[in-house]
C-alpha positions as CSV (number, residue, x, y, z in Angstrom):
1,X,165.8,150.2,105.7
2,X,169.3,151.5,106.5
3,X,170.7,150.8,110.1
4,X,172.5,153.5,111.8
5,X,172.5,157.3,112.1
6,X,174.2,161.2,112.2
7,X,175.7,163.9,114.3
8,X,176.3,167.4,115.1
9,X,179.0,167.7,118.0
10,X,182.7,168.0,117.7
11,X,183.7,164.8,119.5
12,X,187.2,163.3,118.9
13,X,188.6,159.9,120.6
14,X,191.3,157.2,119.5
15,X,189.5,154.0,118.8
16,X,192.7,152.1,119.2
17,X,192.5,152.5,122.9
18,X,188.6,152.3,122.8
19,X,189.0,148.9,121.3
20,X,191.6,147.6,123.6
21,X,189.8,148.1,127.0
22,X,189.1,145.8,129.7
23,X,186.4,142.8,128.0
24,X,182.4,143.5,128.5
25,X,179.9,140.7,128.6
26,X,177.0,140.6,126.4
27,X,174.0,139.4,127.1
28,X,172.5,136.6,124.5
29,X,168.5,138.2,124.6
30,X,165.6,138.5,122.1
31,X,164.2,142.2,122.3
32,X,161.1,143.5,120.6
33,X,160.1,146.5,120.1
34,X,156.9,148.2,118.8
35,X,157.5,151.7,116.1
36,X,155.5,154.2,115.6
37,X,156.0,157.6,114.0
38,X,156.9,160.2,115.8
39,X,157.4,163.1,113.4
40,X,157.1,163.8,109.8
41,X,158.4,166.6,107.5
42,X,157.1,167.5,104.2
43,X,157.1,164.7,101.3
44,X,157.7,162.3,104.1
45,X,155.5,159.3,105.7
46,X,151.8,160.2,106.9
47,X,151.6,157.4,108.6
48,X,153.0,154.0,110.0
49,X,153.0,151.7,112.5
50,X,155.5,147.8,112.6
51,X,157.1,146.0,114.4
52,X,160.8,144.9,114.7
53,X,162.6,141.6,117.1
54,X,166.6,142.0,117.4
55,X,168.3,138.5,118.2
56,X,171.6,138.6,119.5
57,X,173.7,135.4,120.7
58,X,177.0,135.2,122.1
59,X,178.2,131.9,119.8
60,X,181.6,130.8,121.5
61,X,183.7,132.4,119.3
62,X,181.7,135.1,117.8
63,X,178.5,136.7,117.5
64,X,175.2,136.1,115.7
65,X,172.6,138.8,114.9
66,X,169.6,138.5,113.6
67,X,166.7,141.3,112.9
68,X,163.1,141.7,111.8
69,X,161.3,145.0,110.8
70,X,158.3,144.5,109.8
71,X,156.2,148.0,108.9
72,X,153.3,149.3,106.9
73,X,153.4,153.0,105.9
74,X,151.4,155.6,103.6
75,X,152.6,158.9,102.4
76,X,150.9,162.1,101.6
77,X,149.7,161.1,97.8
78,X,148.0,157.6,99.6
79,X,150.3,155.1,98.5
80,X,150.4,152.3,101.2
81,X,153.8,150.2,101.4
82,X,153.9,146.9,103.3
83,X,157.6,146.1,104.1
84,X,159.5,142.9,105.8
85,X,163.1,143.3,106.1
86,X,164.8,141.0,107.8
87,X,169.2,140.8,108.3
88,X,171.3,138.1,110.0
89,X,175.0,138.3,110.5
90,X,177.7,136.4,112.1
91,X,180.9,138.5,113.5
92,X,184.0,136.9,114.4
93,X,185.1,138.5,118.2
94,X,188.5,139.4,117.0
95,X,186.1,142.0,114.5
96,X,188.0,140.4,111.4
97,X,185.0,138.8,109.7
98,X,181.3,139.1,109.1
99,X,179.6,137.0,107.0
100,X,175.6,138.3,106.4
101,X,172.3,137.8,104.4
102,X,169.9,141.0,104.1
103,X,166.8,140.3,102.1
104,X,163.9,143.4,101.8
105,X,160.4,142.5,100.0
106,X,158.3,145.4,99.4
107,X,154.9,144.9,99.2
108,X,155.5,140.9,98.8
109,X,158.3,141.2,96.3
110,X,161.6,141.2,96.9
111,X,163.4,144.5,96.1
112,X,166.5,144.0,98.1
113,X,168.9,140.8,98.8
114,X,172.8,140.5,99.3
115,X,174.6,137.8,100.8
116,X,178.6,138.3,101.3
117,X,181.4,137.7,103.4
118,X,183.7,140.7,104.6
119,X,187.4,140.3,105.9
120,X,189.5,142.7,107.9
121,X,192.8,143.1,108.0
122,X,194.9,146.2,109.5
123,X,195.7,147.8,106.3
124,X,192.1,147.5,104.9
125,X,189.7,144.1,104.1
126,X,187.5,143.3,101.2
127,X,183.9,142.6,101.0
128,X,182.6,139.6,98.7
129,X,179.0,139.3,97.3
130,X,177.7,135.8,96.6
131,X,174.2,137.5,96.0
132,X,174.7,139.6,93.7
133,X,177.6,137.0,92.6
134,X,180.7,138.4,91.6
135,X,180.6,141.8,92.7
136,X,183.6,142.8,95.4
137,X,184.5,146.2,97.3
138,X,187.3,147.9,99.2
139,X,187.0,148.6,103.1
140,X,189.6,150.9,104.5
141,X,191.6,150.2,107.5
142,X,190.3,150.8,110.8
143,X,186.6,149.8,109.8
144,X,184.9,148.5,112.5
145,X,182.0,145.5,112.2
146,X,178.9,146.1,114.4
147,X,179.5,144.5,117.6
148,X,183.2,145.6,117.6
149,X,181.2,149.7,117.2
150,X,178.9,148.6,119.9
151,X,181.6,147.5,122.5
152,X,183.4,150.7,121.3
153,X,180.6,152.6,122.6
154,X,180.5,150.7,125.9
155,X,184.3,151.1,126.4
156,X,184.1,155.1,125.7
157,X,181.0,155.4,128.0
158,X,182.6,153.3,130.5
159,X,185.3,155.5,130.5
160,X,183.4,158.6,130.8
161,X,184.3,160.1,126.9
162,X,181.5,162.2,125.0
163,X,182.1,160.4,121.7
164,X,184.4,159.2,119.0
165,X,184.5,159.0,115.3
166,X,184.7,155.7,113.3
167,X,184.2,153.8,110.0
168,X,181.8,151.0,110.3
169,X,179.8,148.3,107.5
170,X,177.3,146.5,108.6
171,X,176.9,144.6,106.0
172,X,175.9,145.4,102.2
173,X,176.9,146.6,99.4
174,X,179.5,149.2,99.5
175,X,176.7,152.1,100.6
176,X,176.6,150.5,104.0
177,X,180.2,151.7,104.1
178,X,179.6,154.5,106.6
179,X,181.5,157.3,108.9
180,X,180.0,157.7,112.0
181,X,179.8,160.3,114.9
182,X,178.9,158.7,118.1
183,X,178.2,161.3,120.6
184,X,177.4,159.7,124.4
185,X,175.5,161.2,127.2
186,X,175.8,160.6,131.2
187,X,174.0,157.8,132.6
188,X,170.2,158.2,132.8
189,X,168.5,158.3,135.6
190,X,165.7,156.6,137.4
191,X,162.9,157.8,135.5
192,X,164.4,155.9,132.2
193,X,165.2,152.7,134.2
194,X,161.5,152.6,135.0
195,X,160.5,152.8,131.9
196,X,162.3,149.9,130.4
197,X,161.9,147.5,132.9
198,X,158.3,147.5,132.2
199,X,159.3,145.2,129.1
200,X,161.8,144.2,131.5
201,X,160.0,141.3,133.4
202,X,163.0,138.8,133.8
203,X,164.8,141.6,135.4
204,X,168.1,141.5,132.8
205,X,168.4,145.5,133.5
206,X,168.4,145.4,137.0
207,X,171.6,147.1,138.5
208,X,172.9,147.9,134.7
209,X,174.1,151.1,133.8
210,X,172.6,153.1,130.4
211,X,174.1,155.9,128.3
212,X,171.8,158.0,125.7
213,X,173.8,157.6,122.6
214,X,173.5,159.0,119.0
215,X,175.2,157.9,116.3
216,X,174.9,159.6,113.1
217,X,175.8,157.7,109.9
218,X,177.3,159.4,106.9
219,X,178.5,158.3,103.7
220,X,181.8,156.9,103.5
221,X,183.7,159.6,101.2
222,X,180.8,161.9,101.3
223,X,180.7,165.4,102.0
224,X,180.3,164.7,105.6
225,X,177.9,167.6,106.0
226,X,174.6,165.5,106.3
227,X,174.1,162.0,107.6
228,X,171.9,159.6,105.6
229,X,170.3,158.7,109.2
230,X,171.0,158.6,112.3
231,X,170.2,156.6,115.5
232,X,169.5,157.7,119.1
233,X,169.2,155.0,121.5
234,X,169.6,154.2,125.4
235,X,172.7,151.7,125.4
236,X,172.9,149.1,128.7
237,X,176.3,147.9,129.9
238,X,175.5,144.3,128.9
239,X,174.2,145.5,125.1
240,X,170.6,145.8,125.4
241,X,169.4,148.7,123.6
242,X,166.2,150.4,124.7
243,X,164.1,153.3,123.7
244,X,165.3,153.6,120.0
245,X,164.4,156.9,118.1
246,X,165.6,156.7,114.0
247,X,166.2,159.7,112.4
248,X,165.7,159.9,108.9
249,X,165.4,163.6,106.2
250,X,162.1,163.7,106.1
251,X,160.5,161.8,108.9
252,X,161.5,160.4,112.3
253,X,160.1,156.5,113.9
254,X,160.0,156.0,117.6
255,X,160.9,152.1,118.5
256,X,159.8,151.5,122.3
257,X,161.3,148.4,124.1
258,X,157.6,146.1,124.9
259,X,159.9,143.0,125.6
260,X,163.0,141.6,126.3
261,X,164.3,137.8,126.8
262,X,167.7,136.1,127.8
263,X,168.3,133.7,125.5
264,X,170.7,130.7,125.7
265,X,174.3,131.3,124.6
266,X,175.6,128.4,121.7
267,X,175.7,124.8,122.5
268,X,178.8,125.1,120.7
269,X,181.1,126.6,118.7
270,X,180.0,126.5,115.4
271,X,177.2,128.6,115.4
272,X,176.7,130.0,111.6
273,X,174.5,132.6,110.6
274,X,170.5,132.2,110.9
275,X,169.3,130.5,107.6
276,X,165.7,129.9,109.1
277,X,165.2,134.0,108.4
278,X,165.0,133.4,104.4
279,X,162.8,131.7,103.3
């Protein structure tokens, strides 16, 4: 399952002076979210239901993600898929390294797995495969990592832009190498905040500003004409993501927020990536 998503506005900001605005404190939380489908388009899924649990910690000197998405799907000729997919990452906060472990298993096997480090420097970085070993890519200059994206969008919202464009991986091979279009809407109102502090119950929301968001995730050196997905989500000022809807070509899965936890930030400062995710 990819991780991002696609536009269709005309939206242009520097991300140089996106990046270098005033700090923003994320929250360390567990958030869990049940998906369902929402729409479906010919050749696409009939049916689905799963389950995914984002955990992200604020580890001293960077960040640690780690994600579960757990689904089970049919299409229209009756073929039933059981998917776990599960991706843990560690970022740097100076958005110069990422090291990450995605492993897929489709139907009990494992169809997908890459382990890597990618570094950043200004004119470009590289990303290194240990799994598949050997293999090495090329990432431009100016790529953003995903916390770095997400702060971006905080900064932009903050500062009352519609949107920007930037290059982000998030960890991959090279086709998670994408140009995105992130297109930000005014603050939501009551109604929304209601909504999500039903999952709410430790009251982590409370008094925290949300943007709708889109981002829309094209291939990097593609035609740039259609995305491959794209993402629409309600984005609070302390990270927490609510109310996620992910757009894909033929079919569209709703991701509603059922709980959220504050977790403990590191005991210390050497915080790696989470190896209890693969077994």
């Amino acid at each position: 399952m990819k991780r991002a998503t696609a536009l269709a506005a005309a939206v242009v900001m520097a991300g140089t002076s996106v990046a270098q605005a005033a700090p923003i404190n994320l929250l360390s939380h567990r958030a869990q979210y049940d998906v369902t489908l929402a729409s479906t388009r010919p050749g696409g899924v009939v049916a689905m239901h799963g389950r995914t649990v984002l955990e992200f910690r604020d580890a001293c000197t960077g960040w640690t993600t780690t994600q579960r998405f757990i689904s089970d799907m049919s299409d229209a000729k009756g073929s039933d898929v059981h998917s776990d997919f599960i991706v843990s990452s560690t970022e740097d906060k100076d958005g110069k390294i990422i090291r990450f472990k995605i492993k897929n298993l489709v139907n009990g096997k494992t169809t997908q797995r890459f382990e890597g480090t990618g570094t950043l420097a200004a004119a470009g970085g590289v990303v290194r495969l240990t799994s598949p070993a050997g293999q090495h890519f090329m990432l431009p200059g100016g790529t953003l990592l995903p916390t770095q994206h997400t702060l971006a969008v905080l900064r932009a919202a903050m500062a009352g832009r519609s949107g920007f464009h930037e290059t982000v991986f998030q960890g991959g091979d090279s086709s998670d190498l994408y140009d995105t279009a992130t297109v930000i809407g005014k603050p939501v109102g009551k109604k929304q905040h209601d909504e999500d502090r039903i999952a709410d119950t430790a009251g982590l929301l409370n008094g925290m500003t949300a943007w709708p968001t889109l981002v829309s995730y094209f291939p990097h050196e593609g035609d740039g004409e259609r995305a491959d997905y794209e993402i629409a989500y309600r984005l609070y000022a302390n990270g927490v993501i609510a109310s996620m809807t992910l757009i894909y070509p033929n079919f569209t899965m709703k991701a509603d927020l059922v709980k959220l936890e504050k977790l403990p930030a590191a005991a210390n400062c050497t915080a790696t990536t989470t190896a209890s995710a693969f077994p």
